[in-house]
N, C-alpha and C positions, 0 to 999 in steps of 0.2 A: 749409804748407797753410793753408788758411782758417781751416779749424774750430778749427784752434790759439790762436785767438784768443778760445775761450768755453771758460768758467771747468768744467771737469769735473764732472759731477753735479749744478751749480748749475741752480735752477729761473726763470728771471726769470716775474714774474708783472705783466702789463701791464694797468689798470686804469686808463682815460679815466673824466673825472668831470664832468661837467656839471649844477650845481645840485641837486646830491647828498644835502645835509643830513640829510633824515629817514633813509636807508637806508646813507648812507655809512661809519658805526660797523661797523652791523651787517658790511657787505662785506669792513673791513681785519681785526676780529676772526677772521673763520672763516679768512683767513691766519693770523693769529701763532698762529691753536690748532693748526695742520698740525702731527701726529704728525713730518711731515718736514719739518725744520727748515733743511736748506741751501736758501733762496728770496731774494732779490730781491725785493720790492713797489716797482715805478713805477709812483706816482702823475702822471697827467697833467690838468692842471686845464684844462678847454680855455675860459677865459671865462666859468667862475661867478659872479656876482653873488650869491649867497646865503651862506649860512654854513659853505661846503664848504671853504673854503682854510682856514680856521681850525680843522677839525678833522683836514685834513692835515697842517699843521704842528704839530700836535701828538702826530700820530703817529711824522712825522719823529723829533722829540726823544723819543719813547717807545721806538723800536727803531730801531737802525744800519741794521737790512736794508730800511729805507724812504725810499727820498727820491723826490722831489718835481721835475715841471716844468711848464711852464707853458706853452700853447699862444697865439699870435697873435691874439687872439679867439677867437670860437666858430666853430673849422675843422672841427667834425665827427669821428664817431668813427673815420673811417681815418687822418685826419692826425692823431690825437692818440695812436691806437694805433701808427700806424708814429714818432713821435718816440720812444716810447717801446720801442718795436722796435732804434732806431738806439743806443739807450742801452745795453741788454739785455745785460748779461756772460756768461748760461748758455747751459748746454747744451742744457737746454731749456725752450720758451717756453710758458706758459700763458697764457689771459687771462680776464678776472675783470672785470664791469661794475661800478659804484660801487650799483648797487639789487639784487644778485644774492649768492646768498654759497655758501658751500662746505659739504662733511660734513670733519671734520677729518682722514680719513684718506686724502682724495682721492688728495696729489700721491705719500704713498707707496704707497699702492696702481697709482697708474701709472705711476713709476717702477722699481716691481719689474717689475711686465707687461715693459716694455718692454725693460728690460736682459736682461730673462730670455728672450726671446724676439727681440732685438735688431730690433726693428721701430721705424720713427722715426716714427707718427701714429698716435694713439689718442685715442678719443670714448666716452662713456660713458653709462650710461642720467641722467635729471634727473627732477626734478619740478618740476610749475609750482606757484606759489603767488599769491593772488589779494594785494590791494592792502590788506588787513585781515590777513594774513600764515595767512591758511588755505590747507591742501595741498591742491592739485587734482591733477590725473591725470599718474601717472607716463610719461614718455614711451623706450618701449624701444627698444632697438638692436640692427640685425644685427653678426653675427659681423664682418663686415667689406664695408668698400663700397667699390667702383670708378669712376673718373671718370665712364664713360657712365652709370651705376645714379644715381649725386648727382645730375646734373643733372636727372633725373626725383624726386629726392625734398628733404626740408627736415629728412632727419636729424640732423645734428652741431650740436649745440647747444654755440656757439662759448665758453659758460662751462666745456665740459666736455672740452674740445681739450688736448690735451698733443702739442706738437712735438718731436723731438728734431734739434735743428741738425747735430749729425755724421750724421744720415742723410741729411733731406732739404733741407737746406743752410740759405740764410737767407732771410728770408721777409717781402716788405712788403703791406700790404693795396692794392688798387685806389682809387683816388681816386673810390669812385662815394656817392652819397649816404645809401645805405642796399643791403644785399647783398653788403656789401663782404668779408661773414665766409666766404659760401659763394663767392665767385668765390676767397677764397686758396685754399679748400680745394681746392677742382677745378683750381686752377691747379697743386697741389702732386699730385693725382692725376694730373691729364695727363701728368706726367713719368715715371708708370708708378708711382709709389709706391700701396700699398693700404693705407685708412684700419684700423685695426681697433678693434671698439666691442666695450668690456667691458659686460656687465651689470651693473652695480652703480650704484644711484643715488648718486652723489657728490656733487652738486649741485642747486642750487634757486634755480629763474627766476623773476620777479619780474614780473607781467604788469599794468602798468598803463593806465588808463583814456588813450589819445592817443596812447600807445606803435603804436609802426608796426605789431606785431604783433597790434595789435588791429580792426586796420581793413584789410579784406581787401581792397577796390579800390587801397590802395595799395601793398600786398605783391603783390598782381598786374603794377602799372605796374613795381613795382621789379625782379620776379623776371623781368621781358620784358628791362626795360636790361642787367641784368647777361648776359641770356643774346645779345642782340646787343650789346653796350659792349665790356666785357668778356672774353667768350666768342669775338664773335666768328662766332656761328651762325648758317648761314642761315636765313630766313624759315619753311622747312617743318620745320628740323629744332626751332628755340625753342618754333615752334607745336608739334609732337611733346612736345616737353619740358614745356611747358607743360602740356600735360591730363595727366600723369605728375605731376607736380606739385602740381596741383589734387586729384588721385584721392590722394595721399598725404597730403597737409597734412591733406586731409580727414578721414582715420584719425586722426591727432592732436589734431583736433578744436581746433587753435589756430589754423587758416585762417582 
């Protein structure tokens, strides 16, 4: 079978990095401090110019469970995540931005969840934090969400994602320019699998000034593509999606 081909209980942790320097320490440390220690970290450099390879490679030579590749130019964060994808030995996949970092108990705590309840897609609550590294508003999660309920919302905050490959198989992102986190998710719901969100903040998102998440006309243009690109949805049903969308992002107060 397929899955035979990913390394048992291993965690790959996939982590694109684009001109990273100031925040990139921070992101591979809350790795190496994970209570659970069987992980994987790929690094994907996608066309840094700044001083991010050089603190890669010397992560590399700092632990074995790190290495290192390099994307074709600056191809964007789905082709740097799906190289890194293609690479992946575990069983299951997390992913981890190069400006975003972890709580060090994260991946054991949802590796227990999940073994113990054998379910293969778990999300968990995050906090955002502003660009001076002050906490802003925790962002919480339902017990568990369904293909049709995601596409109305902007819940799974894709630093706080845990797959497991023997459930819900293998998994590349969409070639789209930005949204490419929530069309895997909904494409891995569509198959009937249901995400489940622990409450526990695990994780802490890094919200910077030009970042797409800060600029709402373009998280509207993007959340439309993905839901006709992508998705695939008619006109009435994206539009539908869309003001679900809007009414939700809004509660989060990061729209």
């Amino acid at each position: 079978m397929e899955t035979k081909r990913w390394k048992d209980d291993l965690v790959s942790v996939i982590m694109p990095c684009y001109n990273a320097e100031v925040h990139l320490q921070e992101a591979i440390d809350s790795v190496l401090q994970q209570t659970y220690e069987d992980w994987e970290l790929i690094i994907i450099d996608d066309g840094s110019n700044d001083g991010s390879r050089e603190i890669i490679d010397k992560n590399v030579r700092r632990d074995d469970r790190i290495s290192a590749m390099a994307s074709l130019g600056n191809e964007g964060a789905a082709m740097a995540r799906n190289r890194g994808l293609e690479a992946a030995r575990g069983q299951y996949i997390a992913f981890l931005d190069s400006d975003d970092f972890w709580d060090r108990g994260k991946l054991s705590m949802q590796v227990s969840y999940m073994a113990e309840r054998s379910v293969g897609f778990t999300f968990t609550a995050y906090q955002s934090v502003d660009e001076s590294g002050n906490m802003r508003k925790v962002i919480r999660v339902p017990e568990t969400i369904t293909y049709h309920a995601l596409l109305r919302n902007t819940i799974i905050g894709c630093l706080t994602v845990l797959l497991d490959r023997h459930v819900v198989g293998d998994v590349r992102m969409p070639k789209l320019k930005s949204r490419q986190d929530t069309a895997t998710w909904l494409g891995i719901l569509k198959q009937g699998h249901v995400a489940h969100g622990i409450p526990v903040t695990s994780a802490f998102y890094r919200s910077t000034s030009g970042s797409l998440s800060s600029n709402k006309w373009k998280m509207l243009r993007a959340n439309w593509r993905m839901y006709r690109e992508a998705m695939s949805l008619p006109v009435w049903y994206a539009t539908y999606c869309m003001i679900g969308y809007m009414m939700n992002a809004t509660k989060k107060r990061i729209f």
